[in-house]
N, C-alpha and C positions, 0 to 999 in steps of 0.2 A: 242555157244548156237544155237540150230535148233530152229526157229518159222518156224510155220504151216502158209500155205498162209493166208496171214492178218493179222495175228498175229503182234501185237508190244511186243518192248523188254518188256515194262513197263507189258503189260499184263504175256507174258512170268514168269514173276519175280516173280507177285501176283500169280498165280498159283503153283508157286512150293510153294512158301512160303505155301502156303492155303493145299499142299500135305505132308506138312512138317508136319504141326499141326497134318492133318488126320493121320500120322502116329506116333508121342508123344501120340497124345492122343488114342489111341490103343493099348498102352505101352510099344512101341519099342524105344529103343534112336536113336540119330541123333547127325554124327561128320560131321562137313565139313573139308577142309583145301584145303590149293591152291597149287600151285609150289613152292611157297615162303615156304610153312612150309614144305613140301617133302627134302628140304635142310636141315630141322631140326627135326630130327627122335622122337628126349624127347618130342618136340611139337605136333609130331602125337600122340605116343604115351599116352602123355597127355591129348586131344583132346578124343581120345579112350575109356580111363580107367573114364571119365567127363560122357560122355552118354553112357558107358556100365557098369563102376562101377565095 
C-alpha cells in the first residue's frame, strides 16, 4: 500500500473503502482477492461471476 505524506494506514483503508462504495453505487461491481486466492483459479473465477454476474 502507498500512503501519501501523513497519511495513516487506517486513513488509507477508509478511503478506499469509501471509493469502493462510490463505485457500487454507480453500478459497477467490485471482486477483490489476494495471492492466496490466485492459487485458486474457481475462487477468482467465483469472485468474478459474484460482482459481474
Amino acid at each position: 500500500m502507498h500512503l501519501r505524506p501523513g497519511q495513516t494506514t487506517e486513513q488509507a483503508v477508509i478511503e478506499e473503502k469509501l471509493r469502493e462504495d462510490r463505485i457500487r453505487t454507480a453500478g459497477y461491481g467490485v471482486a477483490r482477492w489476494g495471492w492466496r486466492e490466485l492459487s485458486t483459479p474457481e475462487e477468482v473465477v467465483r469472485r468474478l461471476r459474484c460482482a459481474f454476474g
